[in-house]
ZAROKOL-371498 format. One line per field, with one value per atom (N, C-alpha, C): residue number from 1; residue in three letters; atom name; x, y, z. Coordinates in nm, 4 decimals. Each point is the difference from the previous one (the first is absolute). Layout:
N
k = [NUM,...]
r = [ALA,...]
a = [CA,...]
x = [X,...]
y = [Y,...]
z = [Z,...]
// end
This chain:
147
k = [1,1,1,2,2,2,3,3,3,4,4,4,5,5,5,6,6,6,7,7,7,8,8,8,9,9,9,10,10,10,11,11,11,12,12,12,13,13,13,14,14,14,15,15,15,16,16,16,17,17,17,18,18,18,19,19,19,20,20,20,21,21,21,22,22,22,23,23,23,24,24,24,25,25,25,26,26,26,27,27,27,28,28,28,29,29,29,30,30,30,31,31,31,32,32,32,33,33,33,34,34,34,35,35,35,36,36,36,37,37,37,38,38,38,39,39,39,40,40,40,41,41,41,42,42,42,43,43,43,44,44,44,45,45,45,46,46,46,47,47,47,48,48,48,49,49,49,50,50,50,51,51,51,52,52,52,53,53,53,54,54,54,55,55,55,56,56,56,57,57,57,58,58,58,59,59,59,60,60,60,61,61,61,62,62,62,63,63,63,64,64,64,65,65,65,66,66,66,67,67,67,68,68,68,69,69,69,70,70,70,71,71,71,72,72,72,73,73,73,74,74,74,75,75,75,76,76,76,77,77,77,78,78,78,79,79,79,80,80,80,81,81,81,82,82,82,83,83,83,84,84,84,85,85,85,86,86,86,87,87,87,88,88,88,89,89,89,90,90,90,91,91,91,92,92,92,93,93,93,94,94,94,95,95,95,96,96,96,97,97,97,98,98,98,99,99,99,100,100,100,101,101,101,102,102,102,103,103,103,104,104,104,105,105,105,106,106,106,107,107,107,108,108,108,109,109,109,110,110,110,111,111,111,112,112,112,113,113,113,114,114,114,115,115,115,116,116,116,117,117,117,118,118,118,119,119,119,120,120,120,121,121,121,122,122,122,123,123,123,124,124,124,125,125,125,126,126,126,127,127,127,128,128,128,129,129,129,130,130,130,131,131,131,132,132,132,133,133,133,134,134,134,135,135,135,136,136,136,137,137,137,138,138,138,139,139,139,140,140,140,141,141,141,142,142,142,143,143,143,144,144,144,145,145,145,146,146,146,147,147,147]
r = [UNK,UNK,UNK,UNK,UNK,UNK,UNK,UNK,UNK,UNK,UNK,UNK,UNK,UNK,UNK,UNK,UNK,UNK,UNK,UNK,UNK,UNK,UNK,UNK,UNK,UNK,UNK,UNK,UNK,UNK,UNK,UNK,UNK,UNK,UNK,UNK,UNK,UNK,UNK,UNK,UNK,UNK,UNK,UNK,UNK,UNK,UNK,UNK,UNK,UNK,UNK,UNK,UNK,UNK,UNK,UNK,UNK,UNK,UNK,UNK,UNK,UNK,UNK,UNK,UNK,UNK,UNK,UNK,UNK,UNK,UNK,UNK,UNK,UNK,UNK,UNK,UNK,UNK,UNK,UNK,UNK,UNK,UNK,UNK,UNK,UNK,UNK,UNK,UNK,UNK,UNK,UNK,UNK,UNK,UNK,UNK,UNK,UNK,UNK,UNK,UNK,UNK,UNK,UNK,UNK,UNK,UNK,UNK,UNK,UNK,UNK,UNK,UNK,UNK,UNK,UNK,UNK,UNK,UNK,UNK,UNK,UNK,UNK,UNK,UNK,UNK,UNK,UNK,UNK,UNK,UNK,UNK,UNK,UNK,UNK,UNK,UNK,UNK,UNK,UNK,UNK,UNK,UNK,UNK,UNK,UNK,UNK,UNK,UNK,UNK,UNK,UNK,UNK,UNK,UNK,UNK,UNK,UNK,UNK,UNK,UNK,UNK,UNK,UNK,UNK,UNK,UNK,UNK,UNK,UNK,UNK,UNK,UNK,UNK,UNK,UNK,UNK,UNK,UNK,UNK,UNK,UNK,UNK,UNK,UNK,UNK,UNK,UNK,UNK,UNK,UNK,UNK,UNK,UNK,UNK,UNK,UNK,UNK,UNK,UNK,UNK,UNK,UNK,UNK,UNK,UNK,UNK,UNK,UNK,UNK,UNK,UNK,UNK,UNK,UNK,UNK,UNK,UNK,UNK,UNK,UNK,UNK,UNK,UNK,UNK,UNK,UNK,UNK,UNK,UNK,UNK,UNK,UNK,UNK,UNK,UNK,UNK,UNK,UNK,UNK,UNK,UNK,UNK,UNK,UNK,UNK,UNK,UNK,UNK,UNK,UNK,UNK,UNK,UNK,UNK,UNK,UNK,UNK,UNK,UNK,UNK,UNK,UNK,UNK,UNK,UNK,UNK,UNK,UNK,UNK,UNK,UNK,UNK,UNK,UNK,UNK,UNK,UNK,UNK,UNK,UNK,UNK,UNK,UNK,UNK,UNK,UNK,UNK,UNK,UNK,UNK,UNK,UNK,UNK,UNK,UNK,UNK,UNK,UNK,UNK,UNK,UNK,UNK,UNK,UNK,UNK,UNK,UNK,UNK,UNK,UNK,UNK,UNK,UNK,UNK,UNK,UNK,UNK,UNK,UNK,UNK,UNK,UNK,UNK,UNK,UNK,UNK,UNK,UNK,UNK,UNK,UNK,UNK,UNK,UNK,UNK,UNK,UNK,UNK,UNK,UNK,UNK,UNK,UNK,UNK,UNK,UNK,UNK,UNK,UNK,UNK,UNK,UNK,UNK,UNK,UNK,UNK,UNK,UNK,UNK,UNK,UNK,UNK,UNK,UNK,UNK,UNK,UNK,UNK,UNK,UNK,UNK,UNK,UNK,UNK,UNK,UNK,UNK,UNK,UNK,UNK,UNK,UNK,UNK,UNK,UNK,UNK,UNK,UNK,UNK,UNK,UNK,UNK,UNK,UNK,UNK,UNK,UNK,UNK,UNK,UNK,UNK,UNK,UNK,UNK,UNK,UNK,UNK,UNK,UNK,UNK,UNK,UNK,UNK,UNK,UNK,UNK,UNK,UNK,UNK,UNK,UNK,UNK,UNK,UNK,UNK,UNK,UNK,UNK,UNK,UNK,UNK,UNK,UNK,UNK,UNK,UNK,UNK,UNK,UNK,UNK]
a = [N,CA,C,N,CA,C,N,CA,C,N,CA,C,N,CA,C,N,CA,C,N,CA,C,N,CA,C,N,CA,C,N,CA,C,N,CA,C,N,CA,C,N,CA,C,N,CA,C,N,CA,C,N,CA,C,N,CA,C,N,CA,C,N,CA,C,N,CA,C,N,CA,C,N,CA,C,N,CA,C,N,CA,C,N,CA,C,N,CA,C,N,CA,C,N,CA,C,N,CA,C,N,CA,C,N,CA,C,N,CA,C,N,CA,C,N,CA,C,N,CA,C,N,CA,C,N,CA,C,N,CA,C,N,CA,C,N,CA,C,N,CA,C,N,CA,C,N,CA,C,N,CA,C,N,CA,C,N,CA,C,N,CA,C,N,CA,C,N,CA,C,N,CA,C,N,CA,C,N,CA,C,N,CA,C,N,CA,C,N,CA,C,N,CA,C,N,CA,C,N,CA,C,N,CA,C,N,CA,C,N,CA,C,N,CA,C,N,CA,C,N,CA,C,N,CA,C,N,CA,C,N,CA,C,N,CA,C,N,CA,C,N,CA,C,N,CA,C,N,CA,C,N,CA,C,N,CA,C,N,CA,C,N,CA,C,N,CA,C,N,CA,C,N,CA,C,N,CA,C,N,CA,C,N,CA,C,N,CA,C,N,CA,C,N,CA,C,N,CA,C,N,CA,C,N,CA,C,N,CA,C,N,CA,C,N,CA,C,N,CA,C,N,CA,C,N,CA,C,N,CA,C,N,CA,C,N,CA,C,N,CA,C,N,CA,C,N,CA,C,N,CA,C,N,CA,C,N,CA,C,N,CA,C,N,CA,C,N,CA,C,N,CA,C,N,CA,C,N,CA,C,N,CA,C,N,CA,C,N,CA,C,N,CA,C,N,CA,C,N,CA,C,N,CA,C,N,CA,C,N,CA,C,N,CA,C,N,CA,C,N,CA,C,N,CA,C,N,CA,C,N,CA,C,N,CA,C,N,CA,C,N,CA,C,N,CA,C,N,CA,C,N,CA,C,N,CA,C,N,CA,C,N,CA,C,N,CA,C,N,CA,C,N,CA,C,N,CA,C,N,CA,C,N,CA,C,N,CA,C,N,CA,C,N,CA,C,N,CA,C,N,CA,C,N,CA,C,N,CA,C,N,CA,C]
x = [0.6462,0.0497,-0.0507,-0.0569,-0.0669,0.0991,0.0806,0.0731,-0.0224,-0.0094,0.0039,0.1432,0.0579,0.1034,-0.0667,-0.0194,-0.0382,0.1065,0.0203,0.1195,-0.0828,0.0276,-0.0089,0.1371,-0.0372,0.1329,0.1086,-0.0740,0.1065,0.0850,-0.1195,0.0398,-0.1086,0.1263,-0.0803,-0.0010,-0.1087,-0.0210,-0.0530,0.0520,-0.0165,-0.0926,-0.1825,-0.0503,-0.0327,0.0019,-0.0579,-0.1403,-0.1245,-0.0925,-0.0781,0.0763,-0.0512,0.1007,0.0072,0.0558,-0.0430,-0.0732,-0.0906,0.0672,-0.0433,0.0305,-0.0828,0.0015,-0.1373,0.0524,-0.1361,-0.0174,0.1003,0.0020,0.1133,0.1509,0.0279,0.1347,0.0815,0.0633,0.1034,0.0900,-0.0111,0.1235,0.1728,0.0723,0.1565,0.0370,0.0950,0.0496,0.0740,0.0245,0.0586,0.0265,-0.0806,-0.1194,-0.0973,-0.0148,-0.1029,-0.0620,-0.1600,-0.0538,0.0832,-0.0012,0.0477,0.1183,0.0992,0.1272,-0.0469,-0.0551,-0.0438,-0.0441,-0.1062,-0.0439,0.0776,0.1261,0.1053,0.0604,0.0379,0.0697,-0.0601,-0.1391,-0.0775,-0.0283,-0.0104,0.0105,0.1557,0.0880,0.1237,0.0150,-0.0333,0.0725,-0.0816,-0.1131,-0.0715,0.0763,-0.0076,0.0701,0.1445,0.0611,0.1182,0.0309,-0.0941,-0.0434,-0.0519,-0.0357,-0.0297,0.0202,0.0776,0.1332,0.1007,0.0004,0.1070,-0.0478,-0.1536,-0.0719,0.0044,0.0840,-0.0042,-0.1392,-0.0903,-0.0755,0.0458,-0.0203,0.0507,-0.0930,-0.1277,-0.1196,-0.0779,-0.0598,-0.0430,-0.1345,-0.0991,-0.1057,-0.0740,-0.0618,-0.0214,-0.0906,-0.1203,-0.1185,0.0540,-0.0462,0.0342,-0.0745,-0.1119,-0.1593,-0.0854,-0.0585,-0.0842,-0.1665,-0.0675,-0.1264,-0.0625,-0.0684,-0.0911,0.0899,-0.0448,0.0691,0.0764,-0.0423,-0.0203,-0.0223,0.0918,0.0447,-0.0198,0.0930,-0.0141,-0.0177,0.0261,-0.0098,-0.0648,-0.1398,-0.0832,-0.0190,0.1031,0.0083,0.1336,-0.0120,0.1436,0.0249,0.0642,0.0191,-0.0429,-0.0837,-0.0144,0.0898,0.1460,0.0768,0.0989,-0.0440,0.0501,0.0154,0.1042,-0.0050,-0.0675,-0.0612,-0.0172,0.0781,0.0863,0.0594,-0.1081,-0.0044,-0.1010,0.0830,-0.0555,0.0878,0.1437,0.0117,0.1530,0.1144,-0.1101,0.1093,0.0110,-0.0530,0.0334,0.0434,0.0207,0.1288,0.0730,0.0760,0.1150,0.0896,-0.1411,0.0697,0.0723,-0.0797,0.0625,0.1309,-0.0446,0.1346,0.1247,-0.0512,0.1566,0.0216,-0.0869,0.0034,0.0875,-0.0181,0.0648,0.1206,0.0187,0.1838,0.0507,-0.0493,0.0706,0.0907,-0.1109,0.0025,0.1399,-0.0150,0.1121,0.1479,-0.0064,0.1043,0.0744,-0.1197,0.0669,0.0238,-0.0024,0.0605,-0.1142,-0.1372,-0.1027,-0.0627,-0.0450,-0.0399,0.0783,-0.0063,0.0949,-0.1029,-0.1231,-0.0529,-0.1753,-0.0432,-0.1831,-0.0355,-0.1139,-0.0991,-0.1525,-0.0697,-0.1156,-0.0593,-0.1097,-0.1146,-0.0147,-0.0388,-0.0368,0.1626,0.1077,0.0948,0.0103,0.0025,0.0593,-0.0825,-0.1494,-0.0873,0.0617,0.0394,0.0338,0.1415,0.0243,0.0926,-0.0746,-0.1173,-0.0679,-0.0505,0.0186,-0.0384,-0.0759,-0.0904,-0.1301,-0.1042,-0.0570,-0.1127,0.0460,0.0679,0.0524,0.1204,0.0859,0.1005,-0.0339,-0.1757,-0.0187,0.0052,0.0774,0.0426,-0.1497,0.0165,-0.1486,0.0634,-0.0389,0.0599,-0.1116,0.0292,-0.0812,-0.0237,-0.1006,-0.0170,-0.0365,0.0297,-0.0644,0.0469,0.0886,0.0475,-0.0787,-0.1482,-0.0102,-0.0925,0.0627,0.0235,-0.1880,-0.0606,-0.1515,0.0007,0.0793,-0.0348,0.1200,-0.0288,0.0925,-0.0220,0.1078,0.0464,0.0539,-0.0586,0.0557,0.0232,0.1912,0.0496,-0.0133,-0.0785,0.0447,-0.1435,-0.0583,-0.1194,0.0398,0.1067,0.0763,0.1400,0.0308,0.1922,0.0532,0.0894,0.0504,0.1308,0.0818,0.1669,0.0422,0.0633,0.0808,0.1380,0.0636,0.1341,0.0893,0.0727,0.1145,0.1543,0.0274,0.0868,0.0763,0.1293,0.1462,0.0381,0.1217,0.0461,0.0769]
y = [0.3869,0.0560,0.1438,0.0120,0.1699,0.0186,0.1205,0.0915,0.1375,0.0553,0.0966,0.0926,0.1248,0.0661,0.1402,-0.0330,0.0886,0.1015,0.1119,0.0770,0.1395,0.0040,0.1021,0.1134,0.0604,0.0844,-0.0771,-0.1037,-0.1017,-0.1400,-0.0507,-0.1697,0.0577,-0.1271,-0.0375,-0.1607,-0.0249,-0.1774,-0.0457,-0.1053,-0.0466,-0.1381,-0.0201,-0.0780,-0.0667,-0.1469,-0.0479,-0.1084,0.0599,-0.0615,-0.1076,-0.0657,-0.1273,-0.0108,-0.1588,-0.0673,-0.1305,-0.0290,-0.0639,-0.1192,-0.1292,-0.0365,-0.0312,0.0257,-0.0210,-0.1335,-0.0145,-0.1530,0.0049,0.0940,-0.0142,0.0640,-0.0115,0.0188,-0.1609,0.0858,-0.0666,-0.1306,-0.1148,-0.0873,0.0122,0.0335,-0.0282,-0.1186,-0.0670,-0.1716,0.0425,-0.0674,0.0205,0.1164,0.0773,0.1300,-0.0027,-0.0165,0.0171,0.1203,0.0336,0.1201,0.0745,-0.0708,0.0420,0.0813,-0.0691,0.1272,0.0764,-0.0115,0.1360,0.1241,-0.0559,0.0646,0.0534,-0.0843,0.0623,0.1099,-0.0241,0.1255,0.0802,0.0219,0.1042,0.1127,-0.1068,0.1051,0.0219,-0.0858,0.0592,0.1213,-0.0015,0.0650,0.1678,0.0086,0.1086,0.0307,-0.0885,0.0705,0.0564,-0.0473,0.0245,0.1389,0.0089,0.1637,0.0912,-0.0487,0.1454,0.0131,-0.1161,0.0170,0.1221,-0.0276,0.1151,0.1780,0.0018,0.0787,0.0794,-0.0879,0.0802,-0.0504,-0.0980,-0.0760,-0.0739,-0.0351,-0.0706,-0.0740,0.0090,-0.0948,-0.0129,-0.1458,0.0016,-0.1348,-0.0153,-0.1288,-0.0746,-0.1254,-0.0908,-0.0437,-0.0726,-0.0506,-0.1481,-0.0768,-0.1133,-0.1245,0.0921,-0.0944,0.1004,0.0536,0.0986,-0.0749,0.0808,-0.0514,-0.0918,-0.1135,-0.0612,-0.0719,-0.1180,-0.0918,0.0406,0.0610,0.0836,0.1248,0.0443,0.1489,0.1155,-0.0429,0.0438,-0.0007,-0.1160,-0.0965,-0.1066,0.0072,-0.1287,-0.1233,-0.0292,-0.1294,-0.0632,-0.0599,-0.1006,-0.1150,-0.0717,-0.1341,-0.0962,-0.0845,-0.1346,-0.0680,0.0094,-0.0669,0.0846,0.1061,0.1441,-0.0889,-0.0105,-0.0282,0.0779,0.0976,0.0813,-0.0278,0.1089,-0.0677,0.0968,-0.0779,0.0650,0.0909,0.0816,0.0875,-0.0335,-0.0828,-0.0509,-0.0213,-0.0689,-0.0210,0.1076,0.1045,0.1162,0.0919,-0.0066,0.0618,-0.0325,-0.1494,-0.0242,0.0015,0.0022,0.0311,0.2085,0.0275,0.1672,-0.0281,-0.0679,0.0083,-0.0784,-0.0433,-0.0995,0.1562,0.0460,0.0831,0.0994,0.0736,0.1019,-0.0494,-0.1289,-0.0120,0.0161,-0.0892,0.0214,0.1228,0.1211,0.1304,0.0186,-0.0481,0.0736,-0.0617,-0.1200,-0.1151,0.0924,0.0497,0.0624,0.1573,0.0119,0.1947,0.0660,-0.0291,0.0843,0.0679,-0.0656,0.0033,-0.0017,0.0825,0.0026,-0.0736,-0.0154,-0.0204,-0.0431,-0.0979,0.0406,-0.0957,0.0415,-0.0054,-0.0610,-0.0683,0.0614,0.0384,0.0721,0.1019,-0.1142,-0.1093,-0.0748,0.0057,-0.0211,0.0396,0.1580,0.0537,0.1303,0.1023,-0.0722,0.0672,0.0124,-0.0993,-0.0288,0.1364,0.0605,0.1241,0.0975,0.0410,0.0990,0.0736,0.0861,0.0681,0.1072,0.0477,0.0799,-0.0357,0.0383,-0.0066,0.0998,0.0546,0.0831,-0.0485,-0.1267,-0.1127,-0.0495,-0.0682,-0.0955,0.0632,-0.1001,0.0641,0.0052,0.1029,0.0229,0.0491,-0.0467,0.0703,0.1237,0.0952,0.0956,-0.0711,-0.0191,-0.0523,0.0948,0.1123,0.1080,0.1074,0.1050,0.1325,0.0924,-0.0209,0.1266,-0.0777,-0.0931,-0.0537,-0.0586,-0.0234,-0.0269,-0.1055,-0.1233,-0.1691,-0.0503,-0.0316,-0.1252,-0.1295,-0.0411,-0.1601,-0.0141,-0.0709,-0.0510,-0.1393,-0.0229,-0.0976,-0.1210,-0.0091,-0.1216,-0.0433,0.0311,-0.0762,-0.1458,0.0147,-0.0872,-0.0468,-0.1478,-0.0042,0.0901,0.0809,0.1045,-0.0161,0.0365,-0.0154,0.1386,0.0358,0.1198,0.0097,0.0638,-0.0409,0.1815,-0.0736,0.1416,-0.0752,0.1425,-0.0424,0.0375,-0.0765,-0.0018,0.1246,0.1046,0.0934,-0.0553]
z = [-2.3946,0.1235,0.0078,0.1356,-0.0024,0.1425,-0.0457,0.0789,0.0227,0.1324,0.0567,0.0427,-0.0193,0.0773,0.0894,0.1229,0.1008,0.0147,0.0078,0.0656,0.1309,0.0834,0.0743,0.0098,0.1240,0.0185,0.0880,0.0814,0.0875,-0.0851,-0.0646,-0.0470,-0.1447,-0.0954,-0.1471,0.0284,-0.0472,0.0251,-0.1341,-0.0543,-0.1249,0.0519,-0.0794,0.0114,-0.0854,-0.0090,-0.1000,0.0590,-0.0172,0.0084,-0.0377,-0.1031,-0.0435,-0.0686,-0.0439,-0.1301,-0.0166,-0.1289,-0.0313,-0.1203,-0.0116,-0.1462,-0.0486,-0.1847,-0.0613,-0.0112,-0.0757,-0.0731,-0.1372,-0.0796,-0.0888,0.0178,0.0939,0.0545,-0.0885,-0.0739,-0.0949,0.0775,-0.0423,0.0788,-0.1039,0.0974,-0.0551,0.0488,-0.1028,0.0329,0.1569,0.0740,0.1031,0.1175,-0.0011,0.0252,0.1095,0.1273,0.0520,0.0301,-0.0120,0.0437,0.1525,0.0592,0.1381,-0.0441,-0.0836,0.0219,-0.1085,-0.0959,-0.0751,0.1350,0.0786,0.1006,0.1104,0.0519,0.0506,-0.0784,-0.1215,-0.0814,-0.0075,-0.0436,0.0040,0.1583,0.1409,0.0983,0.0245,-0.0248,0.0331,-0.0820,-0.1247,-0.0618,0.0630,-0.0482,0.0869,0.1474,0.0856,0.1136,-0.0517,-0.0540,-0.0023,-0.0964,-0.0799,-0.1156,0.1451,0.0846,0.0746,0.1150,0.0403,0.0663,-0.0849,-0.0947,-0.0841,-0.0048,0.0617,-0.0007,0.0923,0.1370,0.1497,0.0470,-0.0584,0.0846,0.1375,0.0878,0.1015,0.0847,-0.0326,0.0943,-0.1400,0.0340,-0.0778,0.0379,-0.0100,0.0007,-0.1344,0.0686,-0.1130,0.0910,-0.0417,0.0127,-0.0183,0.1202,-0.0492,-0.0340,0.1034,-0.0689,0.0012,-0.1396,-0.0093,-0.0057,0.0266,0.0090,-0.1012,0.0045,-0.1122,-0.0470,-0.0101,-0.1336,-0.1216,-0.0845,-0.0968,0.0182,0.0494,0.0408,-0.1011,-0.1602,-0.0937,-0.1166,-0.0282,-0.1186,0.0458,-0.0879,0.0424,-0.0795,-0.0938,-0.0916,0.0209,0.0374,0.0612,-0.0749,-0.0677,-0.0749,0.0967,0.0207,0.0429,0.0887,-0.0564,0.0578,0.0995,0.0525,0.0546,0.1546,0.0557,0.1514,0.0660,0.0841,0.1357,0.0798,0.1167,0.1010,0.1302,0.0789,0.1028,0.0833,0.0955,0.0561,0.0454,0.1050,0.0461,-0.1422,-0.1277,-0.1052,-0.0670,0.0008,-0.0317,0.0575,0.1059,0.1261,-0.0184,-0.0582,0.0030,-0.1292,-0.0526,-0.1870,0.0371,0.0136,0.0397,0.0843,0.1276,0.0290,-0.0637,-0.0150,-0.1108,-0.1253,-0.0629,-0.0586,0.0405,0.1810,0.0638,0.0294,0.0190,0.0607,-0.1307,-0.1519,-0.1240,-0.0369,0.0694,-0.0167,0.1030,0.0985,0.0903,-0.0252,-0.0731,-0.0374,-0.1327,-0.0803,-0.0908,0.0531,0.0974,0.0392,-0.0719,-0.0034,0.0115,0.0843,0.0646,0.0953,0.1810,0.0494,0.1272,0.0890,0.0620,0.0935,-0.0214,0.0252,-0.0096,0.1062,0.0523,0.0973,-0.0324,0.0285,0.0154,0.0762,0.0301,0.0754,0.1172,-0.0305,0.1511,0.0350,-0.0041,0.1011,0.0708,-0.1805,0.0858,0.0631,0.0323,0.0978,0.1036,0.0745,0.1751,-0.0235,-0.0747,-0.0065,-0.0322,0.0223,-0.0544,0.1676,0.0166,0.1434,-0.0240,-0.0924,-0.0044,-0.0979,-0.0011,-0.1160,-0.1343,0.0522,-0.1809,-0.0244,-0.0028,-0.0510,-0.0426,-0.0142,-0.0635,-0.1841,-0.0553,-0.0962,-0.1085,-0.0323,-0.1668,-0.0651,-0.1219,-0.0851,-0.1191,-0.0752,-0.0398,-0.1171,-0.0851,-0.1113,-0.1332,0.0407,-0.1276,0.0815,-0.1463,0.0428,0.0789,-0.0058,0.1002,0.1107,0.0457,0.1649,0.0549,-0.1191,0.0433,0.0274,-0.0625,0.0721,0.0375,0.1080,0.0948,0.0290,-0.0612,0.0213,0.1946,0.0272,0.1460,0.0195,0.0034,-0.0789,0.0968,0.1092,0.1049,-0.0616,-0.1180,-0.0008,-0.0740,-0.0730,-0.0419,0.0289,-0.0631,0.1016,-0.1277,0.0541,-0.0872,0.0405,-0.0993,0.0184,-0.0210,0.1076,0.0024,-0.0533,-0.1091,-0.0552,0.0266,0.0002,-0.0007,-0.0610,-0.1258,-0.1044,0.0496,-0.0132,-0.0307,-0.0834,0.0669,-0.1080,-0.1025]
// end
């Protein structure tokens, strides 16, 4: 998992830009990867939620097959985009079921609420403000934590 924490003088936004599984990702008897993978972003949102984080995004199909890790076990499912929209979102209500998460979005909705060209949300990717992410290039989920 590669995570980002943006802070300005307005909003801090906690990102996590990928999360990947290797090929030797350990099996536990009765264990699926998926909720390892739920615990792992819950638990992150919920550490910086404690932080005074309150927005926060996730990539939900990042570019390339093999985004970051390029050896996959054989028997590795893929889910194509739609099945990986819905794995996040089953992921995001988990989050709100357990009082993590108060609210998320993604970018193709919460465009039709965007009324200039400086709403569309980017985020800064390095302290001294040289590269920008511009998040409608992907479906991106907008979250805001629960106090």
């Amino acid at each position: 998992m590669s995570i980002s924490e943006l802070i300005s003088e307005d909003e801090k936004w906690c990102v996590i830009d990928y999360i990947d599984s290797l090929p030797y990702f350990k099996r536990f008897d009765g264990v699926q990867k998926k909720e390892i993978h739920h615990l792992l972003i819950h638990s992150y949102y919920e550490c910086m939620g404690g932080f005074d984080f309150k927005k926060a995004h996730l990539w939900s199909n990042p570019p390339g097959d093999d985004y970051v890790f390029n050896i996959h076990p054989f028997d590795q499912p893929f889910l194509d985009s739609p099945q990986l929209i819905c794995w996040y979102q089953k992921l995001l209500r988990d989050g709100q079921d357990k009082k993590i998460l108060a609210v998320f979005t993604n970018f193709k909705d919460a465009r039709s609420r965007l009324q200039k060209p400086v709403d569309i949300p980017v985020c800064l990717l390095d302290p001294m403000n040289l590269k920008y992410k511009i998040m409608h290039l992907f479906v991106v989920f907008v979250l805001k934590f629960e106090k």
